[in-house]
VOZA-815108 format. One record per residue: residue in three letters; x, y, z of N, C-alpha, C, O, CB in turn. Coordinates in steps of 0.02 Angstrom, whole numbers, plus 32768, in hexadecimal, padded with zeros to 4 digits. Glycine has a CB too. Layout:
BEGIN
alaXYZXYZXYZXYZXYZ;...
***
This chain:
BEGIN
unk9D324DAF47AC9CF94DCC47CF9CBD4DD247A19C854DCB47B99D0C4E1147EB;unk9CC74DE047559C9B4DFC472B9C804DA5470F9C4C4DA246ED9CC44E3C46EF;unk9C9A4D7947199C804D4246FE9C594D1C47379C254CFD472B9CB74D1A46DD;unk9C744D2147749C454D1647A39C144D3B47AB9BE24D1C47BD9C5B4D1247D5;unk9C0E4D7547A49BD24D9647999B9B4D7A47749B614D6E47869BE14DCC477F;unk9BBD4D7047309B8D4D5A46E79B824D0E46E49B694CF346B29BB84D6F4696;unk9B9A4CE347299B6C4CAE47329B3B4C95475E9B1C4C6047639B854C8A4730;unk9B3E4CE8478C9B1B4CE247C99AEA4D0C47AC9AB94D0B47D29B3D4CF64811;unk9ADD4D3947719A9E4D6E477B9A664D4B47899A3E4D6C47AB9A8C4D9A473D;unk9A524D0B477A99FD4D1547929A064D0E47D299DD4D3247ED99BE4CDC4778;unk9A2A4CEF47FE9A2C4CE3483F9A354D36485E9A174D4148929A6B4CA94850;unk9A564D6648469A654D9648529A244DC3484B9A124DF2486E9A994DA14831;unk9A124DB0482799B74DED481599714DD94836993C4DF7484299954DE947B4;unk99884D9F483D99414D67486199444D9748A499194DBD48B899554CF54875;unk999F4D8348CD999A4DA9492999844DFB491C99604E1E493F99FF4DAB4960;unk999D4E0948EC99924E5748F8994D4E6248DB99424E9E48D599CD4E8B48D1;unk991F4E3D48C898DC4E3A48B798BB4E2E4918989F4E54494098CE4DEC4871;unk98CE4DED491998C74DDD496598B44E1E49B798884E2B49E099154DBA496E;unk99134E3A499C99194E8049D698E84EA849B998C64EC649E399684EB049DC;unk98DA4EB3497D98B14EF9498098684EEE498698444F20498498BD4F26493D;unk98454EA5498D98094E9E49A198094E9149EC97D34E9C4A0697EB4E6D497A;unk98454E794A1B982A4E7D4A50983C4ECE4A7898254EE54AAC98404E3B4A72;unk986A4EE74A4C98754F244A6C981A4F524A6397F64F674A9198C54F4E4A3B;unk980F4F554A2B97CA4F5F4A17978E4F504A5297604F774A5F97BF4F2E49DA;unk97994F0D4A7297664EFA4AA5977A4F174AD897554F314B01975B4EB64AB2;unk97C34F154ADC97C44F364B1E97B24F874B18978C4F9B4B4498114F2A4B3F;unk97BD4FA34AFC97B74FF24AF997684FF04AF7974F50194B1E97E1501D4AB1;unk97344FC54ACD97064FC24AD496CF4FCA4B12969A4FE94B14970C4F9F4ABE;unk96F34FA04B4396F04F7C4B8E97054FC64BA996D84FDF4BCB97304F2E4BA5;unk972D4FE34BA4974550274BC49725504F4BC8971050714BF8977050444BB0;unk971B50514B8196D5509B4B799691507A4B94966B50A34BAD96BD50BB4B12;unk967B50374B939639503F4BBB9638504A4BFC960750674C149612500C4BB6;unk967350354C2A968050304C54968350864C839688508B4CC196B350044C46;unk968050C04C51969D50EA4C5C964251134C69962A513A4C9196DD50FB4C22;unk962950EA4C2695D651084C2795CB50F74C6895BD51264C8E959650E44BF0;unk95CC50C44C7F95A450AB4CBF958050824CAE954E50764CD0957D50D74CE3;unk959350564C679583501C4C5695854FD14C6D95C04FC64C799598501F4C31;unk95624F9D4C7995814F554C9A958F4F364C60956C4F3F4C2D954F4F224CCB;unk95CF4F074C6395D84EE54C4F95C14EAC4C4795CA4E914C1095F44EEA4C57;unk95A24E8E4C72956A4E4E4C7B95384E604C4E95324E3E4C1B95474E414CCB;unk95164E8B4C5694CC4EA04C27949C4E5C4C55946E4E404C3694D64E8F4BAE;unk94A64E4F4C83947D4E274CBB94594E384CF694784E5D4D1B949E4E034CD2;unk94104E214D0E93F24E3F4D2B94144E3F4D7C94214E0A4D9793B34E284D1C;unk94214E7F4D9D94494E904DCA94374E704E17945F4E644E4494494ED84DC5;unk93F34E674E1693B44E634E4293DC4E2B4E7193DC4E324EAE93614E484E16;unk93FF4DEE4E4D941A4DBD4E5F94584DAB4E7D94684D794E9D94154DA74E3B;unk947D4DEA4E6994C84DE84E6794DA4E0D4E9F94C44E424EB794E94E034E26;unk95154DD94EB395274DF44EF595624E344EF295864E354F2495434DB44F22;unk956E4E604EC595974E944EAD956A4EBA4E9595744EF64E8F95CA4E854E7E;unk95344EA04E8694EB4ED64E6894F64F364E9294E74F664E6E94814EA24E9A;unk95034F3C4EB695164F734EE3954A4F894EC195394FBE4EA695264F624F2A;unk95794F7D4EB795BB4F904EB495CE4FA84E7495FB4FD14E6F95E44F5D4EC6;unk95AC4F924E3E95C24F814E0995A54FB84DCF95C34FCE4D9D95B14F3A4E03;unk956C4FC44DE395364FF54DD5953650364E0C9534502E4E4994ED4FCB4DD7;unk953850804DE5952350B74E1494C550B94E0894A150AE4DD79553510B4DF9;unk94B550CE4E4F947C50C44E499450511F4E71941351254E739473506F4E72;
***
């Protein structure tokens, strides 16, 4: 187990580098989401969810 370990570490530190930046975006995405932030950062004027998506 311990030698498979010690030929997999970079492969092993790279994913867990990986999970903790997209966990990062997502929690990111959560909390704006929570402000009453858009995710688009696009003008709404156009969009057919423009209503929905935004409290107004």
């Amino acid at each position: 187990m311990f030698a498979w370990i010690a030929q997999n570490i970079a492969t092993i530190i790279i994913c867990l580098a990986l999970i903790l930046i997209v966990a990062a975006i997502v929690f990111s995405m959560v909390r704006n989401k929570k402000k009453g932030k858009s995710s688009c950062c696009c003008n709404c004027q156009g969009c057919p969810m423009g209503g929905s998506c935004h409290k107004r």
